[in-house]
C-alpha positions as a Markdown table, in Angstrom:
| # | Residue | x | y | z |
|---|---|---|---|---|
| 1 | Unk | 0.0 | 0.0 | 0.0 |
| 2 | Unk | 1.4 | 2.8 | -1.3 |
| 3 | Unk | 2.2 | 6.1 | 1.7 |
| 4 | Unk | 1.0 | 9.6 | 2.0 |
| 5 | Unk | 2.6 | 11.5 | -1.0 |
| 6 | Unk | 2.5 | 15.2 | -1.5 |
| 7 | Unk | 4.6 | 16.3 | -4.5 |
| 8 | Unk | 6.2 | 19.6 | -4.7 |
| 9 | Unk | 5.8 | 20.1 | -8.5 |
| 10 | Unk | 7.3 | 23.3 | -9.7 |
| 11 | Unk | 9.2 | 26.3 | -8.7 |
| 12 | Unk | 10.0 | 29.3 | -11.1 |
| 13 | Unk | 10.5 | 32.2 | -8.7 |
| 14 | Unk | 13.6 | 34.2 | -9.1 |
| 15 | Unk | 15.0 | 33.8 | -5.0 |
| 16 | Unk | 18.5 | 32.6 | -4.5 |
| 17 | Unk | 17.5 | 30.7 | -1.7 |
| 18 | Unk | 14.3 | 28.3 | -1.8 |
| 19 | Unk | 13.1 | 26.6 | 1.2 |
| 20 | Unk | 11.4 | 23.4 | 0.6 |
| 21 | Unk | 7.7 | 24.1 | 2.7 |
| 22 | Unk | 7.2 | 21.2 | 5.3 |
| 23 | Unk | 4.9 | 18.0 | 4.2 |
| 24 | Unk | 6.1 | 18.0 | 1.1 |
| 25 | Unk | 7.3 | 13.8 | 0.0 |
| 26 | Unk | 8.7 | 14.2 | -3.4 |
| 27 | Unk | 10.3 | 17.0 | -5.7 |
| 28 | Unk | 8.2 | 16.2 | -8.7 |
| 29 | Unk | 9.7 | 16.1 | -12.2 |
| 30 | Unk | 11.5 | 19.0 | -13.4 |
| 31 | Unk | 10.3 | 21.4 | -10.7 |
| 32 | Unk | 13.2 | 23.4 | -10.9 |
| 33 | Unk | 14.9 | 22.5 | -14.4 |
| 34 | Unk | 16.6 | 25.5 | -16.0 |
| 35 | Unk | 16.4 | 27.7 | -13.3 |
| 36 | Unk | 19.0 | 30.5 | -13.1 |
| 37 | Unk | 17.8 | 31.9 | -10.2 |
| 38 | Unk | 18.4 | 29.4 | -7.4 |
| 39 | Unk | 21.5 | 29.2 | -5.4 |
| 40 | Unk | 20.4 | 27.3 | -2.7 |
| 41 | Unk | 18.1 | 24.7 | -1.9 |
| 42 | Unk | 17.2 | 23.6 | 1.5 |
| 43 | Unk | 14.8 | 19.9 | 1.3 |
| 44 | Unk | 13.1 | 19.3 | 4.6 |
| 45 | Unk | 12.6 | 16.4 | 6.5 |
| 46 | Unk | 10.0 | 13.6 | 5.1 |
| 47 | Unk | 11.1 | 13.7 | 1.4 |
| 48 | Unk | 11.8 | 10.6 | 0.0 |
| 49 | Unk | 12.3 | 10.9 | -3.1 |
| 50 | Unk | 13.8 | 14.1 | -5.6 |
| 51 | Unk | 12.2 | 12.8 | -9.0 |
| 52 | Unk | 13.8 | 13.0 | -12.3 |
| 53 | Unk | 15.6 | 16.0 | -13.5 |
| 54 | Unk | 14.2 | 17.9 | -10.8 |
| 55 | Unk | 17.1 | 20.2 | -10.6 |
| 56 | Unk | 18.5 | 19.4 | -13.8 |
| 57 | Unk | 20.6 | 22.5 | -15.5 |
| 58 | Unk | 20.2 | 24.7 | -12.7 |
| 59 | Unk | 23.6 | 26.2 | -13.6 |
| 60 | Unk | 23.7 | 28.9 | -10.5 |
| 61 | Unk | 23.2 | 26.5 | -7.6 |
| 62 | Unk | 25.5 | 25.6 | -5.0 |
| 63 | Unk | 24.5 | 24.8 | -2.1 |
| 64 | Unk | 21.8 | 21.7 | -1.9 |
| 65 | Unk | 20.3 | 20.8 | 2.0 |
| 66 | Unk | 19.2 | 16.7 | 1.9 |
| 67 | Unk | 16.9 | 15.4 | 4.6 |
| 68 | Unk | 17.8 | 12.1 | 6.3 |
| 69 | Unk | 14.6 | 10.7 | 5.1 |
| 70 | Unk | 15.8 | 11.2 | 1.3 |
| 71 | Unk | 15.8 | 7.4 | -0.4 |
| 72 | Unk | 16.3 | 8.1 | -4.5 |
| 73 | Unk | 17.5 | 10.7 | -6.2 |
| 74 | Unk | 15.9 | 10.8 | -10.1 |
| 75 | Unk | 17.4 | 10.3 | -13.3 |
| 76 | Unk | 19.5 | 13.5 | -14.4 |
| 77 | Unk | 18.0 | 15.0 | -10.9 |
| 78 | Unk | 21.6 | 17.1 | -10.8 |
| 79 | Unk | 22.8 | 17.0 | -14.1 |
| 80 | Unk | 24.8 | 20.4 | -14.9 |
| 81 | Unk | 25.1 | 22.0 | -11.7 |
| 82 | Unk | 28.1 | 22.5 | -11.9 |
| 83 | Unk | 28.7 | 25.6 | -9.5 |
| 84 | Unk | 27.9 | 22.2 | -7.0 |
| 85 | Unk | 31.6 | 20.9 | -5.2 |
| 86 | Unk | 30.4 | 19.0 | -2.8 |
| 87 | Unk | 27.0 | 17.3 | -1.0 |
| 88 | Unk | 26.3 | 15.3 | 1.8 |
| 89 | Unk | 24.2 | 12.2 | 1.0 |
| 90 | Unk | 21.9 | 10.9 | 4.0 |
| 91 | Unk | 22.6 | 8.0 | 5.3 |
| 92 | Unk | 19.6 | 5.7 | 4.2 |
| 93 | Unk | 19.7 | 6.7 | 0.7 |
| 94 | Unk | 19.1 | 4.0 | -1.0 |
| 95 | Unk | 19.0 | 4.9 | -5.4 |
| 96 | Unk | 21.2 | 7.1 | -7.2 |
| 97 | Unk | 20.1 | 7.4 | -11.0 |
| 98 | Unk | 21.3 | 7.4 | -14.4 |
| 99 | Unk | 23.0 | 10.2 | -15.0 |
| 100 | Unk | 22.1 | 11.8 | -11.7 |
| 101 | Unk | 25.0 | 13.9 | -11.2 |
| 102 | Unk | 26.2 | 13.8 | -15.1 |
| 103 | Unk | 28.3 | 16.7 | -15.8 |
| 104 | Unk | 28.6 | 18.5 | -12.1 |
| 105 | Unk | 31.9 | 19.8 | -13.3 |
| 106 | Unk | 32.6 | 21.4 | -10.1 |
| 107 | Unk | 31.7 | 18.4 | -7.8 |
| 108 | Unk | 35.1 | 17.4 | -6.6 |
| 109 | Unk | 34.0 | 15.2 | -2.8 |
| 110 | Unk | 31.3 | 12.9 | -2.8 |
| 111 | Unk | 30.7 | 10.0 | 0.1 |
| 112 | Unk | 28.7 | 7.5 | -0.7 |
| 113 | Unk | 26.7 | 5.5 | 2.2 |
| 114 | Unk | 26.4 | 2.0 | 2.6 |
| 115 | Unk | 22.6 | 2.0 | 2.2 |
| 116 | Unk | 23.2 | 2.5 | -1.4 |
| 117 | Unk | 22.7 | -0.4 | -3.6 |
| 118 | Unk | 22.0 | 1.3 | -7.0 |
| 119 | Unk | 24.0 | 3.6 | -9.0 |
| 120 | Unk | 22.6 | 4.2 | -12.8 |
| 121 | Unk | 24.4 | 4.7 | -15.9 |
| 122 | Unk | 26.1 | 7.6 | -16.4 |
| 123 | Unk | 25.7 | 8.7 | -12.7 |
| 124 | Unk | 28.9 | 10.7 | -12.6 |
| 125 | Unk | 29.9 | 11.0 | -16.4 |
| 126 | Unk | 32.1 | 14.0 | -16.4 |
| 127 | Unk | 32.3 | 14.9 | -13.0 |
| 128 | Unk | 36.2 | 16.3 | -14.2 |
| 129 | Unk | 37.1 | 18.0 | -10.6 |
| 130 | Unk | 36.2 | 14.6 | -8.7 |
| 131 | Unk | 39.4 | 12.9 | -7.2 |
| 132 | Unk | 38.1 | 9.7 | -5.0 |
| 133 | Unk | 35.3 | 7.7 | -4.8 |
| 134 | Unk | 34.5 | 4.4 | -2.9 |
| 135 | Unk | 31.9 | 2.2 | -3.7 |
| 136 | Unk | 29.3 | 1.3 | -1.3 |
| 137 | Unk | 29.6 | -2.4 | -0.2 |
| 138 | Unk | 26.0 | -3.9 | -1.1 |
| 139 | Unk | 26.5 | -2.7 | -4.6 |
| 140 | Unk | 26.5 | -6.0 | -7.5 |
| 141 | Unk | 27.5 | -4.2 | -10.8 |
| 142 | Unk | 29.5 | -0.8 | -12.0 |
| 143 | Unk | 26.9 | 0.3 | -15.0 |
| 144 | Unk | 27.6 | 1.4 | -17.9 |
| 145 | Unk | 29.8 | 4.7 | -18.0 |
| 146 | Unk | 29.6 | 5.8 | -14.2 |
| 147 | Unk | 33.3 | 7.3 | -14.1 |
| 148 | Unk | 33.2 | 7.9 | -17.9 |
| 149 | Unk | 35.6 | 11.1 | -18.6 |
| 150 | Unk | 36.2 | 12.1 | -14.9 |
| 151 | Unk | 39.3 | 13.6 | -15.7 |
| 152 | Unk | 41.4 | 13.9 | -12.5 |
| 153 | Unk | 39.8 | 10.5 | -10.8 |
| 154 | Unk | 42.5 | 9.0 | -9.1 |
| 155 | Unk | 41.6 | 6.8 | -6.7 |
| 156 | Unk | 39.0 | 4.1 | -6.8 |
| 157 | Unk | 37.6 | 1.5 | -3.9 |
| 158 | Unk | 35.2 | -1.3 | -5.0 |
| 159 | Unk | 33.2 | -3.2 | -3.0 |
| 160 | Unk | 34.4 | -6.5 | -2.2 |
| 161 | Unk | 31.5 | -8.6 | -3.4 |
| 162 | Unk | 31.3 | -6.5 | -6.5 |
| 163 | Unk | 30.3 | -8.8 | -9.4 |
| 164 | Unk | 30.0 | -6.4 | -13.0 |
| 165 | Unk | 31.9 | -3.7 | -14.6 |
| 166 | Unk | 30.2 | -2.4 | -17.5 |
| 167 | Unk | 30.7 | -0.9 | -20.7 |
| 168 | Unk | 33.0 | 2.6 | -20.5 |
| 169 | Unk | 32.6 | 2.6 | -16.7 |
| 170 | Unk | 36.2 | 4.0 | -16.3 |
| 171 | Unk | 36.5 | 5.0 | -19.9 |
| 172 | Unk | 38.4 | 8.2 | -20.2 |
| 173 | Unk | 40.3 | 8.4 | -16.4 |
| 174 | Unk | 43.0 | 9.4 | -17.5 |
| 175 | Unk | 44.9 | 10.5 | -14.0 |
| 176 | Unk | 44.0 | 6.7 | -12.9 |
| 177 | Unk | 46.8 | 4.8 | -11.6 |
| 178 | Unk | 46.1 | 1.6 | -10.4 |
| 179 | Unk | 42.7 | -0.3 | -9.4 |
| 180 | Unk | 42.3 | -3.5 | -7.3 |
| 181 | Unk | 39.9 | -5.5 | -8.8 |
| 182 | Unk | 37.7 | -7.7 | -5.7 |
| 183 | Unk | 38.0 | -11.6 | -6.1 |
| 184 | Unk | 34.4 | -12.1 | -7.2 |
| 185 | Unk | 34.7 | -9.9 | -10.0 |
| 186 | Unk | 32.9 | -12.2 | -13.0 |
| 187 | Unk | 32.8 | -9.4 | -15.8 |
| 188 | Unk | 34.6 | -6.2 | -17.2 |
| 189 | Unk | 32.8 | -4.5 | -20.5 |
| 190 | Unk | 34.2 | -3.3 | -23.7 |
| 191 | Unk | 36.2 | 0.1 | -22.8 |
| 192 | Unk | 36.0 | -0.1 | -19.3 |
| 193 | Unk | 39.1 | 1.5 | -18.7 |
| 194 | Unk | 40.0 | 2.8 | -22.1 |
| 195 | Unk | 41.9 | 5.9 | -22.4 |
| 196 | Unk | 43.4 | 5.3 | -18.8 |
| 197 | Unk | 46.9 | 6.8 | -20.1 |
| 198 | Unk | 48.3 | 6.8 | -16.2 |
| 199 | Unk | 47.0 | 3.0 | -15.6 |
| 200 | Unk | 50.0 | 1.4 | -14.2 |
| 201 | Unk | 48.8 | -2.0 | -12.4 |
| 202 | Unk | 45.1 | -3.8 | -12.4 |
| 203 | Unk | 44.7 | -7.4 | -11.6 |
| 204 | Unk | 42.5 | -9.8 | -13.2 |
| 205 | Unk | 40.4 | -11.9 | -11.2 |
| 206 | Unk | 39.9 | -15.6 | -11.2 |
| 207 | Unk | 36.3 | -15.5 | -12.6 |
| 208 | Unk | 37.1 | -13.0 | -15.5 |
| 209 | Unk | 36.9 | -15.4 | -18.3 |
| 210 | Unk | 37.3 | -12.7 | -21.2 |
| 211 | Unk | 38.9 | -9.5 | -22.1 |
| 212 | Unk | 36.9 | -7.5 | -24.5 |
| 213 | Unk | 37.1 | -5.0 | -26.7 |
| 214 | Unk | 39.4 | -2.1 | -26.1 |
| 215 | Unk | 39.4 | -2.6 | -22.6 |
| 216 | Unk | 42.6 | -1.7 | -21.4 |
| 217 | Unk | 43.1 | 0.0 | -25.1 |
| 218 | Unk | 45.0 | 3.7 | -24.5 |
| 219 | Unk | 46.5 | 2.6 | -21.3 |
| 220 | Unk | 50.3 | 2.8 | -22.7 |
| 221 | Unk | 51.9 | 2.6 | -19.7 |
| 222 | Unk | 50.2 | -0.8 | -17.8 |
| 223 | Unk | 52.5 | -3.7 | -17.3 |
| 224 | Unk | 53.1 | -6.7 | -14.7 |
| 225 | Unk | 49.7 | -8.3 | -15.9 |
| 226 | Unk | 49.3 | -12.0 | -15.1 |
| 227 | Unk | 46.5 | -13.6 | -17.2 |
| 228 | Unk | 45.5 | -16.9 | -15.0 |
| 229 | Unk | 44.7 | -20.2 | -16.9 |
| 230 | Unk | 41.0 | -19.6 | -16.8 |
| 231 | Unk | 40.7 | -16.8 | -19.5 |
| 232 | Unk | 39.2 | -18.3 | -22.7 |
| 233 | Unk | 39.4 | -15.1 | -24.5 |
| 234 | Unk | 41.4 | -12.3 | -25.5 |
| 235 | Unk | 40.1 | -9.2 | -28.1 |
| 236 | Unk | 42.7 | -8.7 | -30.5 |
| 237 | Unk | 42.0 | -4.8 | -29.2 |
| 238 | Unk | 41.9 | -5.4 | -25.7 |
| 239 | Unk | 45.1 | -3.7 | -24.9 |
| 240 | Unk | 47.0 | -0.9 | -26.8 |
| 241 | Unk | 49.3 | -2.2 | -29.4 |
| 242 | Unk | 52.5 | 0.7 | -27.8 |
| 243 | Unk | 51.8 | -1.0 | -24.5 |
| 244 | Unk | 53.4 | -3.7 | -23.3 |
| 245 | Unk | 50.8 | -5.1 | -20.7 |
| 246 | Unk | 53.0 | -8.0 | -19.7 |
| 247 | Unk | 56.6 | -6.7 | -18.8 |
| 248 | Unk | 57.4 | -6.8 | -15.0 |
| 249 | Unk | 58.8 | -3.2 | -14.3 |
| 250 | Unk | 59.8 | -1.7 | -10.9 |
């Protein structure tokens, strides 16, 4: 049985600070897209949910306020806000969307809590100012282009029990150095660390069966990799053809 919901569905004043009224569940879809008013938000205590693209392109704001009762933030919910460098995610969030924060150029600390078990596609595409993440530890798969094009990403924690790396999930991190890849990692995607040019070290896992296409392609400088008896296939593209993936170096 579905609870009490009370949407706040649209906001196109010109404050710079907008105060969420109390009783409201949800920020509805879009309510504030495009604003170029808004510098700070403050979300009050008993929403759940901000919907999809709720703040989306709101180039000006800054400074976003979450309630602890927040569970899902919406597809593209933050995408270009890139005045944003840092927020604090409540503790029993539980969703982060596709492309939720896609292009929060400015966005350079993020902590994600262990309630999280979702993160979409695209979630942080081209957050270029972002140095660190860590993965929460409930979380199954890496989708499809999460990191893509984060250009100073440098360190990278994944969850133990992680099982997937998609497609392009690291594609494009280029100040990368070295991952550790968690023993019951089954799967890495075409390009999933493409264009990692500072990729020095990465291990391969025992139930990694294939490496596909281009998916260590641009990283020049990785070496010391030992490919285990169980890997049945090998893309003639997987690796750069000026690297040499395979010498032991200090």
């Amino acid at each position: 049985m579905d609870f009490y919901k009370m949407v706040f569905a649209e906001y196109s004043g010109m404050n710079s600070c907008v105060r969420i009224p109390i009783g409201a569940t949800h920020i509805g879809p879009g309510a504030f897209q495009r604003n170029r008013y808004v510098h700070e938000v403050v979300i009050p205590e008993g929403v759940v949910e901000i919907e999809d693209e709720a703040f989306d392109a709101c180039v000006n704001l800054e400074v976003v306020c979450l309630p602890s009762t927040l569970r899902r933030i919406g597809r593209r919910a933050f995408k270009g806000c890139w005045r944003i460098d840092s927020i604090q995610l409540p503790k029993e969030l539980e969703v982060i969307d596709d492309q939720a924060f896609l292009r929060c150029r400015g966005l350079n600390s993020i902590e994600l809590p262990p309630s999280v078990t979702a993160i979409g596609k695209e979630a942080f595409r081209n957050c270029v100012c972002l140095r660190s993440i860590a993965f929460p530890p409930c979380l199954a798969t890496v989708e499809v282009g999460v990191m893509r094009d984060c250009m100073t990403l440098e360190d990278v924690s994944l969850p133990s029990d992680l099982e997937v790396i998609e497609d392009d999930a690291f594609n494009t991190c280029p100040s990368l150095v070295e991952v550790n890849l968690p023993p019951n990692l089954g799967w890495i995607g075409q390009r999933a660390f493409r264009a990692c040019g500072a990729l020095k070290r990465i291990n391969i896992p025992a139930g990694v069966r294939s490496l596909e296409e281009r998916v260590f392609y641009g990283c020049r400088v990785l070496h010391d990799i030992e490919l285990h008896d169980g890997i049945e296939y090998v893309d003639e593209t997987a690796f750069d053809p000026d690297a040499d993936p395979f010498a032991e170096k200090p």
